[in-house]
RODO-2510 file (C-alpha; in nm, 4 decimals, decimal comma):
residues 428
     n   res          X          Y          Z
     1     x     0,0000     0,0000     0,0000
     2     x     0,1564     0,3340    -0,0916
     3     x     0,1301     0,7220     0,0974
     4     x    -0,1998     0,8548     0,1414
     5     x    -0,1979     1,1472    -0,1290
     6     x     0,0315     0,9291    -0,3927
     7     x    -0,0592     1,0320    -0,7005
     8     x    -0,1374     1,3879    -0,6336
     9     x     0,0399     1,6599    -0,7550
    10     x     0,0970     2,0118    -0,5950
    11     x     0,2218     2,2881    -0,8358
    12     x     0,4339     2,4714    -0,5297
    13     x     0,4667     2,9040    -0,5782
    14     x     0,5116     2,9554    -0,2093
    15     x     0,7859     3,0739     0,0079
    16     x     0,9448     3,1550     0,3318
    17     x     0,7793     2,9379     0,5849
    18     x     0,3849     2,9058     0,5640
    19     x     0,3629     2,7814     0,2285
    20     x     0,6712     2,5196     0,2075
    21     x     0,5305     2,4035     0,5753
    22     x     0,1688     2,3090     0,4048
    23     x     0,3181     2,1620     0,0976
    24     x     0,6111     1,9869     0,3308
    25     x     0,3409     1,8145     0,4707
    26     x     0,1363     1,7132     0,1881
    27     x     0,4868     1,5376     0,0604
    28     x     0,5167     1,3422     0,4181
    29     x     0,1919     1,1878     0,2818
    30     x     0,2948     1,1052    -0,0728
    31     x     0,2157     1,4036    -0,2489
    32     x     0,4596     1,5064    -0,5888
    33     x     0,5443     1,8968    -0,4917
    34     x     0,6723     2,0607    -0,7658
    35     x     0,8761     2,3780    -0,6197
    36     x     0,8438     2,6601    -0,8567
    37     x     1,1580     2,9050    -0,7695
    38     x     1,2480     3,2093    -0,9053
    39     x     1,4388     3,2190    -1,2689
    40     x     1,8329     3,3350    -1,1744
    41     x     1,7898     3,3553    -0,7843
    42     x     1,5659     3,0937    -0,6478
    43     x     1,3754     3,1015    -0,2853
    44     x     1,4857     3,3509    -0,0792
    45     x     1,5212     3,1918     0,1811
    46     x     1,8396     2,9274     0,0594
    47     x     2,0462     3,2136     0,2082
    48     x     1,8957     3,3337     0,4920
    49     x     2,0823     3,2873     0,7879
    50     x     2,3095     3,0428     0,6324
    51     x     2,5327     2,8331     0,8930
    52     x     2,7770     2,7015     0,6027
    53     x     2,8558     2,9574     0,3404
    54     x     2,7979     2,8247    -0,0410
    55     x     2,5628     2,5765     0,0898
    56     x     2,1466     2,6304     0,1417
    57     x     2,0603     2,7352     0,4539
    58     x     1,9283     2,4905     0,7313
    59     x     1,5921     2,7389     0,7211
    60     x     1,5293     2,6405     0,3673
    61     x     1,6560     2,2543     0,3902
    62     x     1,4317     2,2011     0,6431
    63     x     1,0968     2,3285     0,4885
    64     x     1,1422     2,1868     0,1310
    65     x     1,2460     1,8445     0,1318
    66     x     1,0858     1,5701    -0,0343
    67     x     1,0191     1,8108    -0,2960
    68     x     1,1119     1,8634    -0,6662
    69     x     1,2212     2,1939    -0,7779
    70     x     1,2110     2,4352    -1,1004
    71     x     1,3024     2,7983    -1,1255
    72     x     1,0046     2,9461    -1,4011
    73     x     1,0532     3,2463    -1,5880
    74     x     0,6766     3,3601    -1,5881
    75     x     0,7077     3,6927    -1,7382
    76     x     0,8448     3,5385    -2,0730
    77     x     0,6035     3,3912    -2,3173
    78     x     0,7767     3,0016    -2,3068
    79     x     0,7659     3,0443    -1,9375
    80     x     0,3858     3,1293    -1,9388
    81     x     0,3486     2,8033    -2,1719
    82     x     0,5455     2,6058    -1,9280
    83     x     0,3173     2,7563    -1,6717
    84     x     0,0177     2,6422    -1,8441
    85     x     0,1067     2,3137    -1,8873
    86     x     0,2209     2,2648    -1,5275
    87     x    -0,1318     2,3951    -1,4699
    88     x    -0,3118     2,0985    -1,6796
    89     x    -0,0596     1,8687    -1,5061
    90     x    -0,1476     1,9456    -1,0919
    91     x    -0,3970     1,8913    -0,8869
    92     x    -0,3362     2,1694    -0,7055
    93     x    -0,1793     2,4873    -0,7137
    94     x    -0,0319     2,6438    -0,3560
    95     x     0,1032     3,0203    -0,3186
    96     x     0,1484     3,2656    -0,0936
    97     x     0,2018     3,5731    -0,2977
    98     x     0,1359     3,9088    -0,2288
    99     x    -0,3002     3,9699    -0,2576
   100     x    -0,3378     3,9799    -0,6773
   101     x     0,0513     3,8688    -0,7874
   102     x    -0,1322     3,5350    -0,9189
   103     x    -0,3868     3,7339    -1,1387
   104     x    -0,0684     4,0373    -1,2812
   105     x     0,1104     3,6859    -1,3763
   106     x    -0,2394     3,6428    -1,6125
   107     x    -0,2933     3,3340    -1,4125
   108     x    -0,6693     3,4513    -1,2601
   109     x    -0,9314     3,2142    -1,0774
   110     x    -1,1130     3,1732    -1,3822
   111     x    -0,8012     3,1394    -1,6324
   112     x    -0,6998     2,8703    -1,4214
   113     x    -1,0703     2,7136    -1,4128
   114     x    -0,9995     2,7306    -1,8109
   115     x    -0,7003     2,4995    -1,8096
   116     x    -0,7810     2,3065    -1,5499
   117     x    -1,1525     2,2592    -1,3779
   118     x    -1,0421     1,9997    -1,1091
   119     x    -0,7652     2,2065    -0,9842
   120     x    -0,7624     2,3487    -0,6476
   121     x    -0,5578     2,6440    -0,5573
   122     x    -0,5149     2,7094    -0,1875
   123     x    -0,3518     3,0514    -0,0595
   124     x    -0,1865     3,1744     0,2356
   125     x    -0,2361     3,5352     0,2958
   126     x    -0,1845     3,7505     0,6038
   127     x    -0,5487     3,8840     0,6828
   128     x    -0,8659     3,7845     0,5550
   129     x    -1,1267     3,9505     0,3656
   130     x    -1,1900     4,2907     0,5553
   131     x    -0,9823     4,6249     0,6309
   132     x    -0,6202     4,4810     0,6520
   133     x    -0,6773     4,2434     0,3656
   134     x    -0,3661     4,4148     0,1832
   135     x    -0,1296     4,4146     0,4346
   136     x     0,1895     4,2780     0,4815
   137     x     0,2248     3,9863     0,7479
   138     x     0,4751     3,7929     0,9278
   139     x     0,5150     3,5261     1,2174
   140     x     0,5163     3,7892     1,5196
   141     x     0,2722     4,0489     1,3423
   142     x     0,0248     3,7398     1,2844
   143     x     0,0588     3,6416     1,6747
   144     x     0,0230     4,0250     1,7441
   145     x    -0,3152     4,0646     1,5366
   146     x    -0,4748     3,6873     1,6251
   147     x    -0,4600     3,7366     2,0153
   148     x    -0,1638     3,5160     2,0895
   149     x     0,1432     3,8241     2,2415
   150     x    -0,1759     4,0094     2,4096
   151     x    -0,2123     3,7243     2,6643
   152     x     0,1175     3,5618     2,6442
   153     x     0,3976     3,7331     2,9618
   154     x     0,3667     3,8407     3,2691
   155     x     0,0353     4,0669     3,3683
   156     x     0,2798     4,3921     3,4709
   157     x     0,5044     4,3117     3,1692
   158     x     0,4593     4,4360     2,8065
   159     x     0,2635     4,1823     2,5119
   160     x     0,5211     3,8773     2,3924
   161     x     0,5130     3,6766     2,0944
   162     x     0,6180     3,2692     2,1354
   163     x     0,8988     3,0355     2,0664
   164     x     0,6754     2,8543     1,8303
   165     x     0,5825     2,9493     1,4607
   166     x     0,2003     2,9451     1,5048
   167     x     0,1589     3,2211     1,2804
   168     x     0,3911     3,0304     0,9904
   169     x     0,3714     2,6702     1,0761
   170     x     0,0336     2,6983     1,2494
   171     x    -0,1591     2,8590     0,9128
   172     x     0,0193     2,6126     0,7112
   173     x    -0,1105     2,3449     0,9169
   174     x    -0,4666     2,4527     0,8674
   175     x    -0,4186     2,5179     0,4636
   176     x    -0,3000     2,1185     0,4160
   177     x    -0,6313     2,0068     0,5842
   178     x    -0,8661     2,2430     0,4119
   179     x    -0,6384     2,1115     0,0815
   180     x    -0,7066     1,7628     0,1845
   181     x    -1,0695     1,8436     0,2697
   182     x    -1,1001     1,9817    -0,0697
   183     x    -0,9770     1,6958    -0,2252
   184     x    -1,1854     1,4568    -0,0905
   185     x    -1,5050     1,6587    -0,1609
   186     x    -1,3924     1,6761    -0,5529
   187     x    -1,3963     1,3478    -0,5849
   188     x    -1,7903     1,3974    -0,5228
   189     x    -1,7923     1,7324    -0,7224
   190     x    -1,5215     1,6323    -1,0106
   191     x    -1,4516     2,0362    -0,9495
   192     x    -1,1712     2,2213    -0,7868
   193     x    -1,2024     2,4827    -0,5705
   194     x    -1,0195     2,7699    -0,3753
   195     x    -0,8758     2,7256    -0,0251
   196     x    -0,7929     3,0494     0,2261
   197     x    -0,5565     3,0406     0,5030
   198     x    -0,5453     3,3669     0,6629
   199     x    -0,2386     3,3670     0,9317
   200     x    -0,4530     3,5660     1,1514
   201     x    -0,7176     3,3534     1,1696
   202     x    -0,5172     3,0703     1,2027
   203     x    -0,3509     3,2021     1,5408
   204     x    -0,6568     3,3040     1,6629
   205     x    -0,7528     2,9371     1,5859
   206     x    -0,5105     2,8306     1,8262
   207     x    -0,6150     3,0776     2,0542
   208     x    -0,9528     2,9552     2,0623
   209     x    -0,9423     2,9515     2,5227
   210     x    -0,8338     3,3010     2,5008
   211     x    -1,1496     3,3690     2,3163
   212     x    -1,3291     3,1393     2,5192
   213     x    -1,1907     3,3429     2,8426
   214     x    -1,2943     3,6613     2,7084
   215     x    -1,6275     3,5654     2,7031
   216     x    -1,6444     3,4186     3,0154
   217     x    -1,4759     3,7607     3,1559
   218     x    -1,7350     3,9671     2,9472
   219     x    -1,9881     3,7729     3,1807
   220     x    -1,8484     3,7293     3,5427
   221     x    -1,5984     3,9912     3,5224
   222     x    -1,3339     3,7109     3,6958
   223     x    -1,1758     3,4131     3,6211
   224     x    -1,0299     3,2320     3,9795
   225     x    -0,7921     3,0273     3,7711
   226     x    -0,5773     3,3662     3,6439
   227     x    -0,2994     3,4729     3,8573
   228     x    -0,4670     3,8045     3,9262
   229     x    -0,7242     3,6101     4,0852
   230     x    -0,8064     3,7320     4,4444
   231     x    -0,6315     4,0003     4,4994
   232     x    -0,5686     4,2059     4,1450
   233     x    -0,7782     4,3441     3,9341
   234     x    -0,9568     4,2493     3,5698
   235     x    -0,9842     4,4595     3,3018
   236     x    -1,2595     4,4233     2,9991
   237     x    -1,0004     4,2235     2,8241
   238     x    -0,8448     3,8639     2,8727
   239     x    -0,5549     3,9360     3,0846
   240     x    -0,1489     3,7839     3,0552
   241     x    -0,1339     3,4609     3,2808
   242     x     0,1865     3,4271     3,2652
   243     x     0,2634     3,0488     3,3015
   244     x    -0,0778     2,9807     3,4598
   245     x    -0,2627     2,6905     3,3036
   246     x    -0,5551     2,8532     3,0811
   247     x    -0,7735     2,5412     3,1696
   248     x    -0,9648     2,3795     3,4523
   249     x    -0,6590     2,2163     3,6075
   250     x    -0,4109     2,4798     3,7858
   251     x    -0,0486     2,5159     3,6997
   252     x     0,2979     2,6892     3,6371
   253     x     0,6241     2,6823     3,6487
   254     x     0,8592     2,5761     3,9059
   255     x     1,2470     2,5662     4,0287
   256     x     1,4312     2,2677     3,9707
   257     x     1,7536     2,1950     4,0992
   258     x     2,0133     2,3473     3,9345
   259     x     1,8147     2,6526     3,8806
   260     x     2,0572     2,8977     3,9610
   261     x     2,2993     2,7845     3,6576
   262     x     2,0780     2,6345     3,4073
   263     x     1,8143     2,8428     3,2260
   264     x     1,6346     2,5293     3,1505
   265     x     1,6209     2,3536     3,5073
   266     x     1,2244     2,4158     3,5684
   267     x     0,9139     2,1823     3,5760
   268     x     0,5447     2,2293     3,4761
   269     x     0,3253     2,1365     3,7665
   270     x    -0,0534     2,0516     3,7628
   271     x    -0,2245     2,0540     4,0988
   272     x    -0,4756     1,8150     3,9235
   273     x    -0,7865     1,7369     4,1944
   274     x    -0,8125     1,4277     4,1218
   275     x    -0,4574     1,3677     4,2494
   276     x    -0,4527     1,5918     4,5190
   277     x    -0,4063     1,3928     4,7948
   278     x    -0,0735     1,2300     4,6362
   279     x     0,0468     1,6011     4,5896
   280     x    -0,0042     1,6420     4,9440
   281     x     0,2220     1,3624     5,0541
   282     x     0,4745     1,3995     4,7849
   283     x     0,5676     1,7481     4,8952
   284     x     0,5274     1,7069     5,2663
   285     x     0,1626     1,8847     5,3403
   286     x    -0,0301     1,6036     5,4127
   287     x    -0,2619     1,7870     5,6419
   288     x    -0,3926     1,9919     5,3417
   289     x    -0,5631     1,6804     5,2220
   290     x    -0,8509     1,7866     5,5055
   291     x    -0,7351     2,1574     5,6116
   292     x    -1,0811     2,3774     5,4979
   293     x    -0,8345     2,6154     5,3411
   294     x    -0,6726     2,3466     5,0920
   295     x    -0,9083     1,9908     5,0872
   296     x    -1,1142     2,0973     4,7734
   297     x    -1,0513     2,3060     4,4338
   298     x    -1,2747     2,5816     4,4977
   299     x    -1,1047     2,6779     4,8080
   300     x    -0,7785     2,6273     4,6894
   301     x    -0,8165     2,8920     4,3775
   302     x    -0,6977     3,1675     4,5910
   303     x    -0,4368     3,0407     4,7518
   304     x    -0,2486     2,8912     4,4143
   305     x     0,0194     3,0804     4,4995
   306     x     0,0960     2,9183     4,7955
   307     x     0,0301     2,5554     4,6894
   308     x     0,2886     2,6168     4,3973
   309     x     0,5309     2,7487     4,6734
   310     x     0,4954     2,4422     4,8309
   311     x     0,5406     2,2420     4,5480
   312     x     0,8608     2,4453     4,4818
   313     x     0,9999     2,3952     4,8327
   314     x     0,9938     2,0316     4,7424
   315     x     1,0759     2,0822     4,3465
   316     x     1,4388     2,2619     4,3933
   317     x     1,5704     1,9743     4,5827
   318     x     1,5445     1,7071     4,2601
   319     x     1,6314     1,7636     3,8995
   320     x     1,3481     1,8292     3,6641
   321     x     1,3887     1,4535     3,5674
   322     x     1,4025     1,3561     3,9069
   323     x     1,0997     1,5184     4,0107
   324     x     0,9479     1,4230     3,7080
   325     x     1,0215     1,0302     3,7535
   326     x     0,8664     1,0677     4,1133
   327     x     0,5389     1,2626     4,0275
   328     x     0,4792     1,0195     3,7223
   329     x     0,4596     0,7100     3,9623
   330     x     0,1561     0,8530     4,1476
   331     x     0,0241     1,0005     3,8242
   332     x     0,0476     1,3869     3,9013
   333     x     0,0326     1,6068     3,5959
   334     x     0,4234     1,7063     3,4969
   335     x     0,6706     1,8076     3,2495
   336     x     1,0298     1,9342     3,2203
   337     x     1,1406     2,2263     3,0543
   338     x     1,3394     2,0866     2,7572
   339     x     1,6042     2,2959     2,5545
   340     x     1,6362     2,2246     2,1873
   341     x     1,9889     2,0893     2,2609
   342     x     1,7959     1,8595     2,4995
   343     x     1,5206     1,7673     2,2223
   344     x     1,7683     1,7366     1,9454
   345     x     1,9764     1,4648     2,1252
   346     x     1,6684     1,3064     2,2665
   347     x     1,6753     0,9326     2,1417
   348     x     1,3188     0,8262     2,1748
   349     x     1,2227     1,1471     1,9541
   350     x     1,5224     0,9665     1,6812
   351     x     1,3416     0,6414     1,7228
   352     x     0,9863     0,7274     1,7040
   353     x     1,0517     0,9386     1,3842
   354     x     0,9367     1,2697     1,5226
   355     x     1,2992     1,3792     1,4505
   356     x     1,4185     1,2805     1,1614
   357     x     1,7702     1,3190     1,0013
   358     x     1,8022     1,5270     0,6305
   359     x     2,1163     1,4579     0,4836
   360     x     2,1611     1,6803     0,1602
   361     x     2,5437     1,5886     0,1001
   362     x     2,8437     1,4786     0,2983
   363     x     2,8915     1,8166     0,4151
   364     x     2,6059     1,8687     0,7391
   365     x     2,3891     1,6951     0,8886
   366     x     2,0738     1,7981     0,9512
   367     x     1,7828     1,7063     1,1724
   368     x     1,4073     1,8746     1,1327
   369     x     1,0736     1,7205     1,2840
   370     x     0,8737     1,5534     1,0766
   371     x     0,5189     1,6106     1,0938
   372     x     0,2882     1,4784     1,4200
   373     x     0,0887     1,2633     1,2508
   374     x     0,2628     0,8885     1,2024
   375     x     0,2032     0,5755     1,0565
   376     x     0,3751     0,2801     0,9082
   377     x     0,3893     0,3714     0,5534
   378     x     0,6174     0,7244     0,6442
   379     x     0,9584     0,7631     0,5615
   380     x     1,2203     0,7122     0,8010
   381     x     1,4076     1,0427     0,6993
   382     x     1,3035     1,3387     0,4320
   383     x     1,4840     1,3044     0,1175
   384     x     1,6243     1,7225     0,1257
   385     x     1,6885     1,9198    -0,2110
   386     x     2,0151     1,8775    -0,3842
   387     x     2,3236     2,1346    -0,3250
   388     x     2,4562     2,3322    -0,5730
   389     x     2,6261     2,1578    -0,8098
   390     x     2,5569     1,8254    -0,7003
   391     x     2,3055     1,5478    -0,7704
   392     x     2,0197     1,5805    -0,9968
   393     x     2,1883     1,8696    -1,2288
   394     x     1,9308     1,9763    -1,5401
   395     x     2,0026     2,1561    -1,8706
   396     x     1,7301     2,2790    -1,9913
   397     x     1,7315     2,4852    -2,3183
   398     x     2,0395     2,7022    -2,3241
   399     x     2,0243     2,7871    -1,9607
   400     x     2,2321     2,5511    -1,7261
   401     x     2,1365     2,5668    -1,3465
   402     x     2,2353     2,3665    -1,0046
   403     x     2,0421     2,1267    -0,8894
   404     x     1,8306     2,1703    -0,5660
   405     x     1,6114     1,8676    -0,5197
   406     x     1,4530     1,5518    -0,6578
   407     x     1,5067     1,7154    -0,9896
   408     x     1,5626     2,0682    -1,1045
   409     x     1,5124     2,2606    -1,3706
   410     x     1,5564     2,6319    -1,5324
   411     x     1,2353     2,6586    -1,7433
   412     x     1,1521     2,9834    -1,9565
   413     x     1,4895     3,0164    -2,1795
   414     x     1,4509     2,6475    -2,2608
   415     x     1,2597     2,4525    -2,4371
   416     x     0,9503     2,2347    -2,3420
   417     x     1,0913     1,9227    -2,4740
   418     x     1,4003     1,9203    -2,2601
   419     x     1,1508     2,0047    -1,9778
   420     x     0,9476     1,6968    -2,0474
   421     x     1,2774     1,5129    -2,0431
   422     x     1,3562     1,6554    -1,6839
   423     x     0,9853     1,5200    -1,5563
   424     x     0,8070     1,8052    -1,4790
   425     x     0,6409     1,8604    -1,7970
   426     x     0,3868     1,5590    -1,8822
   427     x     0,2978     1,4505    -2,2709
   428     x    -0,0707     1,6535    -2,3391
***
């Protein structure tokens, strides 16, 4: 049994990190992604923030492998051909352009209809329809306008954004199901159709108990589980909880052992009821398990604070692993704070595949995580786009280029029957 999308093809015009993470994904499953770069330069990003010089950057290895590549000439007439043809070919088309690049490249809604009435073309943009539609958008200003940095930090600190890419990673996420979604529904239909990822409304997605809090605050005016909870005050708006929970089971951050030295040498604790009276014992406060002030969760909600001081007391005298090991034997909620150094040398994350190893050429190695979802017909590692002047070179035409993946090809200058040759163009 092959991949679940085998067999479908994904015309790729996207860049930077929302669009190669959706069509990443779709090639975990099987999918053919055919990169289109630009002609004489090719993605941006295969020198941002390059660790090796003359060799792509980890940034752009790790979004596009298990893809094909081609750098298109689309202002030139052959290109456009090319174009058309790779058009008739897909099953889908995937960009992330500016709002209207795809229609100034002649390449409208209804053009592509023309040339091709099952394909779906999906698009990442920063806003939705509305005001802001035409504005520019990036990771942080995404988790700035979808509610993520104005309740992430402390509650007398200023707005933060996070560690993780849910404005990039998080949108492309969302635009590979509503592409799979729209897949499946065209095999009822026999039509394509068009798919919208807004990065806004994908972080406010994920933000979906902030926007659940702020309507329980537009109600009650409190929430007992927030840190400001009994003693400050709540605005009209959700407040920053710092490392509070957000859900019906307290929790935060503690000290470790180590703390002093290592940045990293914390534990999340969850003072989970149904646990509490193991809590109790673990950390040496067994007479909380009756005392009115502690023995159920309503009347512990305002004295969090000094249940997690407690728990610290205990905490800073065992190593995050330690502490951990201990809490998991009586089940209580917990979890170290892991550095990437820590997650990129963890071995059950090499053996379960979640890490996988990308090996371009003899000169790096390098590691990326492969997409949550597993089963047994995924890869072991991602198969990365070729270096420069390495494997898979392509002549196409009169216009020589290096190679950068599965295969790669300059099209535009060159002629459609070396292009055919290369793979990327089929006989119609």
């Amino acid at each position: 049994m092959g991949k679940a999308l085998d067999g479908v093809r994904i015309l790729d015009f996207t860049h930077v990190q929302s669009g190669p993470t959706c069509t990443q994904l779709l090639a975990w499953f099987g999918a053919d992604v055919i990169k289109v770069e630009k002609a004489g330069a090719g993605d941006i990003t295969r020198e941002q923030l390059r660790d090796i010089p003359g060799v792509d950057s980890l940034y752009f290895t790790m979004l596009n492998h298990n893809k094909r590549s081609v750098t298109l000439d689309t202002k030139s007439e052959n290109g456009k051909r090319v174009l058309e043809k790779l058009v008739k070919y897909c099953d889908v088309l995937v960009e992330n352009f500016a709002p209207g690049a795809l229609d100034r490249m002649g390449f409208t809604w209804e053009r592509i209809q023309e040339l091709n009435p099952r394909m779906i073309v999906a698009s990442v943009k920063g806003f939705g329809p509305g005001p802001y539609e035409e504005c520019k958008v990036y990771e942080n200003v995404a988790q700035c306008a979808g509610g993520s940095a104005s309740t992430t930090g402390f509650d007398d600190g200023p707005p933060l954004v996070t560690g993780a890419q849910i404005g990039d990673s998080g949108t492309g996420l969302h635009l590979a199901l509503g592409i799979v979604a729209a897949l499946y529904q065209r095999n009822a239909t026999g039509r394509g159709q068009k798919v919208l990822a807004a990065m806004q409304d994908g972080v406010l997605n994920l933000c979906r108990v902030k926007l659940r809090d702020q309507q329980r605050l537009d109600r009650t005016q409190v929430m007992k589980e927030y840190p400001q909870f009994p003693n400050g005050k709540f605005g009209s708006a959700v407040p920053r909880a710092a490392n509070a929970s957000g859900g019906g089971q307290p929790g935060t951050i503690v000290k470790c052992k180590g703390w002093e030295t290592d940045p990293n040498a914390y534990l999340y604790f969850i003072a989970q009821a149904p646990v509490w009276k193991d809590i109790c014992k673990m950390i040496g406060k067994a007479d909380w398990i009756t005392h009115p002030d502690f023995a159920t969760p309503e009347v512990r909600l305002p004295r969090l604070k000094d249940v997690f001081a407690a728990v610290e007391t205990w905490t800073v005298t065992k190593t995050k692993f330690e502490a951990m090991a201990l809490l998991n034997e009586h089940d209580i909620p917990c979890g170290p704070i892991l550095s990437m150094e820590e997650l990129a040398n963890e071995p059950s994350l090499r053996k379960s595949g979640t890490i996988v190893e990308v090996d371009p050429s003899a000169t790096r190695q390098v590691l990326d995580g492969r997409q949550p979802h597993q089963d047994e017909r995924q890869p072991d590692r991602g198969q990365a786009l070729a270096l420069a002047g390495r494997t898979h070179r392509r002549s196409i035409g009169r216009t020589r280029v290096r190679g950068c993946g599965r295969s790669r090809a300059e099209i535009g200058k060159g002629d459609m029957t070396m292009a055919r040759g290369a793979g990327l163009i089929p006989e119609v």
